[in-house]
N, C-alpha and C positions, 0 to 999 in steps of 0.2 A: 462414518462419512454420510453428510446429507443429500439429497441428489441437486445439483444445481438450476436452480431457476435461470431466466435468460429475459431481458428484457433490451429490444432492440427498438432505435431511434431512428428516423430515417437519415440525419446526418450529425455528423461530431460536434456541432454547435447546439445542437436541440439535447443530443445527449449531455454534455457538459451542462446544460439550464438543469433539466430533469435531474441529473443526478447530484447537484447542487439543492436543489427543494427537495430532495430524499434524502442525504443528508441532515440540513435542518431539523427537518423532521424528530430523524434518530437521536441525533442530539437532545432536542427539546423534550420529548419523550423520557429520555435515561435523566436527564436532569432532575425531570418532574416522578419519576421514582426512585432517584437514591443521592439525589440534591448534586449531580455530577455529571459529567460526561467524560469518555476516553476515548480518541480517535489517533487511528494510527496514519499517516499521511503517505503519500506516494509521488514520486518525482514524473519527469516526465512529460511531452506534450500533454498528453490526457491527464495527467494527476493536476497539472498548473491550469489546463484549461476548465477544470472541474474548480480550482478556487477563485481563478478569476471572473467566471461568474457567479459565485457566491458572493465576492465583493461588490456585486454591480446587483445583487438581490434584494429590494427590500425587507425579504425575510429573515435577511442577516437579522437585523435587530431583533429577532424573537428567542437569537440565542444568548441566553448568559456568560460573556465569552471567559468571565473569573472564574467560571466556575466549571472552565475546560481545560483538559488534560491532550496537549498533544505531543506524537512520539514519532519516529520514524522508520518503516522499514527496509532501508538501507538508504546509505551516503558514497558519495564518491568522497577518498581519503585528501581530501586538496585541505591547503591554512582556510582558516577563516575567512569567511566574505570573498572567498573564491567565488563568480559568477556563475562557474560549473556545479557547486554543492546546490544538493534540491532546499535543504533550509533557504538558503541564499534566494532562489528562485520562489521560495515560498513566502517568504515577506516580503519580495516585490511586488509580489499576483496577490495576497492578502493581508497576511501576520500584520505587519505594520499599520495598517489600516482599520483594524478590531482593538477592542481594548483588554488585548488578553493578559493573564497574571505572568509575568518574563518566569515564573518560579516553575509555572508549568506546561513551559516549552521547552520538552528534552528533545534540543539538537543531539543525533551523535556526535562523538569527538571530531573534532579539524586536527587535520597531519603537523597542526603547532600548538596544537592546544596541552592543556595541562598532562591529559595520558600518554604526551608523547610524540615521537613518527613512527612508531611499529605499529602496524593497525589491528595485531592480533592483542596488543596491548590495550591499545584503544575498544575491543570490542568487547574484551572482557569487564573493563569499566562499563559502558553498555548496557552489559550482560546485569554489573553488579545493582545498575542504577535502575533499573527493571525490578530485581527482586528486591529492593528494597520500597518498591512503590507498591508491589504485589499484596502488601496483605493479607489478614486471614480470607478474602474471597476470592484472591487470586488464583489461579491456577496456574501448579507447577510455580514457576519460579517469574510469572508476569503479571503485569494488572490483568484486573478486566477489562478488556478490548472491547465496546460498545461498537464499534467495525473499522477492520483493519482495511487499506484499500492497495490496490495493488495494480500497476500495469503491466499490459502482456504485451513484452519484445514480441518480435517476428520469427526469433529460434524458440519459442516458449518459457522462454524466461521470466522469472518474476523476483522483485527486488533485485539483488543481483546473485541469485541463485539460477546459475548457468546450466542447460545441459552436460553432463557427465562427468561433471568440476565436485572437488571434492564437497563445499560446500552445502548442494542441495544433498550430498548424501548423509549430513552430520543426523546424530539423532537423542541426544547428549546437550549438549549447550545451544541457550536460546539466540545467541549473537556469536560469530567469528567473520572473522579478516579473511575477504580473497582476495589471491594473488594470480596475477594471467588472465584477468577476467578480458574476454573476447572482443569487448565493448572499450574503447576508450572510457573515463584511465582504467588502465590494467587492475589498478587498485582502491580494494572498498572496503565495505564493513556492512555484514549484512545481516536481519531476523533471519533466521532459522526456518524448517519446513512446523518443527514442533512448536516454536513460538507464535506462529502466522496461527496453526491451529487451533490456538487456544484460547483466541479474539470469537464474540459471540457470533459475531459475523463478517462475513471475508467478499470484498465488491472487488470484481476483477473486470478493467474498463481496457478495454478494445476498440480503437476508430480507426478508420482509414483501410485500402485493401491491400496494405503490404500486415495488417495483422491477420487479412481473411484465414490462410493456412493454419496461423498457429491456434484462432480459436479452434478450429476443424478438431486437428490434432486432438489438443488440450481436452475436447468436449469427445470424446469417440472411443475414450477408453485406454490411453496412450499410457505409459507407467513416468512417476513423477519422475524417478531419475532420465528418463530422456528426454521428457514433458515436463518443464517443472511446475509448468501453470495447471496441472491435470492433480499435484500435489497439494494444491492451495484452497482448504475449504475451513469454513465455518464450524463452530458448534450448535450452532441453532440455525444456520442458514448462511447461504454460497450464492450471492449472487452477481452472473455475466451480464455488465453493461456497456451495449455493441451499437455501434451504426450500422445503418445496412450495408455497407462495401465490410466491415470487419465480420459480420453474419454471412455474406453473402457463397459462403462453402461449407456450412453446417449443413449438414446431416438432413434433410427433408423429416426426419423420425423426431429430430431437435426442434427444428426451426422449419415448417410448410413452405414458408418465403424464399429460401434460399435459392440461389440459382443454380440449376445443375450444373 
């Protein structure tokens, strides 16, 4: 585990730009050493507010978007073109507006789609359509994850890897189906704590001060199964991208700026 970096914005519109041109970046970068890019996407106000100013960035154009790979780590279980699925919500705020390869945008499954309505059915397709992208440089049984990104609920929750739910305890499969999840809908399909890990780097976005607490937590040494966002790091690098109200309870030893 690497130790995590922290870079903080003074408010969720500055950090959504910022971390929309740090993206690019990564992208363009992975591209230009191994003719590709893989990004894993995240739902969400901050995962959508972080595309929708990519969409609105000139820089967009500096990415080759045929030559990206994106994935997701977790879905709400609704049909197709549900307005509640983050796919759904992702091609309003972008997808549709880039000229990406449709071959390589792995939505998870919809509760009508071809795996089915059992979502543990559906997660294992998922699971299968991961390792079959993994190749010889994958790790374990996923591609390479050029950065996985992730928000952090207000119980510390990441994808939908819930406090004390069997899910964030798997350790074994990189996708399963939860059920009872806390969150409307009760049910999802979600990456794993071993899959999220295995991405080269893991961006965990935080705004607003109803997430002030959970970074706290998250950042101070908390154990993943009760902190699931304290589970959520990198292979080469872990980094928290926060406004100052979702900084604003860190740790003075983290973060000087926080408020006591």
């Amino acid at each position: 585990m690497n130790t995590p970096q922290l870079v903080v914005h003074r408010d969720k519109e500055l950090m959504a730009r910022a971390a929309a041109a740090r993206l690019v970046t990564r992208i363009v970068d992975a591209q230009s050493a191994r003719g590709h890019a893989s990004v894993v996407l995240t739902g969400g106000r901050n995962g959508n507010g972080l595309l929708a100013a990519l969409a609105e960035a000139p820089a967009r154009d500096a990415v080759d978007w045929t030559r990206l790979d994106l994935w997701w780590g977790d879905e709400r279980f609704l049909p197709d073109g549900d307005p509640e699925r983050n796919v759904t919500q992702a091609r309003e705020a972008l997808l549709d507006s880039v000229p990406l390869d449709p071959a390589r945008v792995h939505a998870m499954p919809a509760s009508d789609g071809p795996a089915g309505d059992d979502p543990d059915t559906a997660a294992a397709a998922y699971a299968a359509e991961l390792a079959a992208a993994a190749g010889p440089a994958g790790h374990g049984t996923v591609p390479e994850f050029d950065v996985l990104m992730l928000g952090v609920g207000p119980d510390t929750h990441v994808a939908s890897l819930f406090p004390e739910l069997p899910a964030v305890r798997e350790t074994g499969r990189t996708v399963v189906g939860v059920h009872g999840a806390p969150k409307p809908p009760p049910t999802r399909i979600t990456l794993t704590l071993p899959a999220i890990r295995a991405a080269r780097e893991v961006w965990l976005l935080a705004a607003g001060e109803d997430k002030a607490e959970a970074a706290a937590i998250a950042l101070s040494g908390a154990g993943e199964i009760q902190a699931p966002a304290a589970g959520a790091y990198g292979r080469d690098r872990t980094l928290w991208l926060l406004d100052a109200a979702a900084a604003s309870q860190l740790p003075p030893a983290l973060y000087p700026h926080a408020i006591p």
